[in-house]
C-alpha positions as CSV (number, residue, x, y, z in Angstrom):
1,X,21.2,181.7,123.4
2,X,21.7,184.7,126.0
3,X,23.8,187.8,124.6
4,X,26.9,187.3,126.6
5,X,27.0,183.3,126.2
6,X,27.2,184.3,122.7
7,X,30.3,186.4,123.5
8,X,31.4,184.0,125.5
9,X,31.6,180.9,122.8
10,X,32.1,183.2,119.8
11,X,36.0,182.3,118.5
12,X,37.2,182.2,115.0
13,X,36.4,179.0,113.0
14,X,38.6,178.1,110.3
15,X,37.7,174.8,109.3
16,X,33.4,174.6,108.0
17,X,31.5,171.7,107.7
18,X,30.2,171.9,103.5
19,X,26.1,172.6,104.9
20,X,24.7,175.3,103.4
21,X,23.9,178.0,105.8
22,X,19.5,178.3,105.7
23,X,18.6,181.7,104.2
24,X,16.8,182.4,107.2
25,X,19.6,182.6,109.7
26,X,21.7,184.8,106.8
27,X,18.0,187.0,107.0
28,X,18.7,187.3,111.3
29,X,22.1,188.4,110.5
30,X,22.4,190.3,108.2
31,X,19.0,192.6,110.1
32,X,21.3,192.4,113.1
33,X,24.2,194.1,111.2
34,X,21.4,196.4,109.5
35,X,20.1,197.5,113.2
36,X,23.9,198.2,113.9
37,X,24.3,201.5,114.9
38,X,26.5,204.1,113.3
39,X,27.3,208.2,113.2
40,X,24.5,210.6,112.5
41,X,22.3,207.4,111.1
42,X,24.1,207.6,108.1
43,X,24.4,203.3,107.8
44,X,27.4,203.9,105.5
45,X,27.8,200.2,105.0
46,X,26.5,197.6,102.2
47,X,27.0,194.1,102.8
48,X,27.3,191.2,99.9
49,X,27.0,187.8,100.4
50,X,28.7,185.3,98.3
51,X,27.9,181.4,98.4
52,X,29.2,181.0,94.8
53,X,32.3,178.6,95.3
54,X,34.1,180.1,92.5
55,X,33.5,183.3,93.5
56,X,34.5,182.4,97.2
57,X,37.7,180.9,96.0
58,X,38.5,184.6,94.1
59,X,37.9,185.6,97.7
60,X,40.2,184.0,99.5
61,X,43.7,184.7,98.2
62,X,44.7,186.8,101.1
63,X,47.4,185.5,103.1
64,X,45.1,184.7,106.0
65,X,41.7,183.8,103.9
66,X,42.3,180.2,102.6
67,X,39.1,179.2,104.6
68,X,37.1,181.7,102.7
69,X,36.8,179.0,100.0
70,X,35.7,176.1,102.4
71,X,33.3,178.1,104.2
72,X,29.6,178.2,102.5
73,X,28.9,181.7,102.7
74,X,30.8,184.9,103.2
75,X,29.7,188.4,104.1
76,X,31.9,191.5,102.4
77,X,31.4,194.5,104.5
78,X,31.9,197.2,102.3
79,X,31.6,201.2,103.7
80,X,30.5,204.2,101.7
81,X,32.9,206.6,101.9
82,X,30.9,209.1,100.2
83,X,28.4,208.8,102.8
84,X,30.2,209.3,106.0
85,X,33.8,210.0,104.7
86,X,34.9,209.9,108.8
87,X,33.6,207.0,109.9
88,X,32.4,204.6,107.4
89,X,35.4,202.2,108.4
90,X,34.2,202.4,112.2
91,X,30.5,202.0,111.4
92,X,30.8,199.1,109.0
93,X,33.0,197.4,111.3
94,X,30.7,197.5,114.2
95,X,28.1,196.1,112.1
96,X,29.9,193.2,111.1
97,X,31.2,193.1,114.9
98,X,27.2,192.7,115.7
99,X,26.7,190.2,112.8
100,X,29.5,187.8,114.3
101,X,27.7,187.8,117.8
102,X,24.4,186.9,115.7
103,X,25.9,184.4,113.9
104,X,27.1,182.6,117.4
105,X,23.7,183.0,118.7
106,X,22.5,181.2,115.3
107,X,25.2,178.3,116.5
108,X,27.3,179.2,113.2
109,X,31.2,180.0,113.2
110,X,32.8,183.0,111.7
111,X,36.4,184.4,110.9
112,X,37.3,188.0,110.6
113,X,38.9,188.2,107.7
114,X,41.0,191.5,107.1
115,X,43.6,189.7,104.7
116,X,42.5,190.3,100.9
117,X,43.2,191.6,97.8
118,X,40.9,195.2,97.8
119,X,41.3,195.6,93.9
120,X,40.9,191.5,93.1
121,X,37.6,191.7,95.6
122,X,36.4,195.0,93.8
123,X,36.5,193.6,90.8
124,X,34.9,190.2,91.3
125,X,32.2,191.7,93.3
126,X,31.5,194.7,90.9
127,X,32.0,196.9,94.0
128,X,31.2,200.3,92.6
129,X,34.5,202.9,93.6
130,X,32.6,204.8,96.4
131,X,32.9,201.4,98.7
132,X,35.5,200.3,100.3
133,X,35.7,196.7,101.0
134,X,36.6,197.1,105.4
135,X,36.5,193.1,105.9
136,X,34.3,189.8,105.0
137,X,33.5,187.3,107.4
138,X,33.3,183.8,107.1
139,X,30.0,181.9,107.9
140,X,29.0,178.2,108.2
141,X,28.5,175.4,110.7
142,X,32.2,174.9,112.9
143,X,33.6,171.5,111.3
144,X,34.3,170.8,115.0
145,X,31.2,172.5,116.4
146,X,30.7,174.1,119.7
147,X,32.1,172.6,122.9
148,X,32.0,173.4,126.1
149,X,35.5,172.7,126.3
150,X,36.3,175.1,123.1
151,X,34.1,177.5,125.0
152,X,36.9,177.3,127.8
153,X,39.7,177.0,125.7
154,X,38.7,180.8,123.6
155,X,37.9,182.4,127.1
156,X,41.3,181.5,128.8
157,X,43.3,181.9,125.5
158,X,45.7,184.9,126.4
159,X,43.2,187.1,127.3
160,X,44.1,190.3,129.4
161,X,42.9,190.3,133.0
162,X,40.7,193.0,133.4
163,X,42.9,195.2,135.7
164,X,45.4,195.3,133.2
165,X,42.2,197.4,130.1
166,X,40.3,198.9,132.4
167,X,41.2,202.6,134.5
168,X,38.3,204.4,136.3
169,X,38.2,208.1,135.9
170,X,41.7,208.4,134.5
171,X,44.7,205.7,133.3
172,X,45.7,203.7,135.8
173,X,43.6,203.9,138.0
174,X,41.9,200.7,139.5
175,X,38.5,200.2,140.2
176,X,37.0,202.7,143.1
177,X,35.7,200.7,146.2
């Protein structure tokens, strides 16, 4: 799968078929979020993956994180704050950013997840204090799949037309000719 069709059918699943997700494809994206880039090389990030169910299901108690117990595998992004105390958040995040694209290219569905309990996460995970936990993301096979319809359906879905994100050269300004 092409880059941009990637971007293109990536939305956020919610609803995973029970299939265990092949190490292999975790190996591709996890290496993508690994190759991520970040300030001064520092790769402030460490990523744990959790396939345990019960495990999962301490996971998912955010308001917004019921599907991390449905799911097969999560990936908690956690960032070192020791090691790049300004921008470990931003650097972990554009990691996992690069991970979800991978993770469309391997035809599996994600979710952002931003909705948890830091301390209950911490502590399940043995997350050492230097870490911060920035998000996890949910990984499996959509329940649904991919569609071309879907497809559609995530590119129309209230997105901004261009002119209304983008100035050239200062705010405001449209596109030179």
């Amino acid at each position: 799968m092409e880059v941009f069709e990637a971007i293109l059918r990536r939305r956020s699943v919610r609803s995973y078929l029970p299939d265990p997700v092949p190490q292999e494809k975790l190996n591709r994206i996890l290496e993508a979020g690994r190759l991520s880039p970040s300030a001064m090389n520092k790769q402030p990030w460490h990523f744990i993956v959790v396939t345990d169910p019960e495990k999962r299901r301490e996971l998912a108690h955010g308001k917004f994180a019921w599907m991390l117990k449905e799911c097969p595998a999560v990936i908690v992004g956690c960032g070192d704050r020791e090691a790049s105390p300004k921008w470990y958040k931003v650097d972990t995040a554009i990691a996992l950013q690069t991970m979800v694209i991978a993770a469309t290219g391997e035809e599996l569905g994600t979710c952002w997840v931003g909705s948890f309990d830091e301390s209950r996460v911490k502590e399940t995970l043995r997350i050492p204090d230097r870490y911060e936990v920035v998000a996890m993301l949910a990984v499996g096979y959509p329940k649904d799949g991919f569609s071309l319809t879907g497809t559609i359906t995530s590119i129309l879905r209230n997105k901004k037309k261009m002119g209304e994100i983008v100035s050239y050269e200062e705010y405001g300004r449209s596109q030179l000719a």
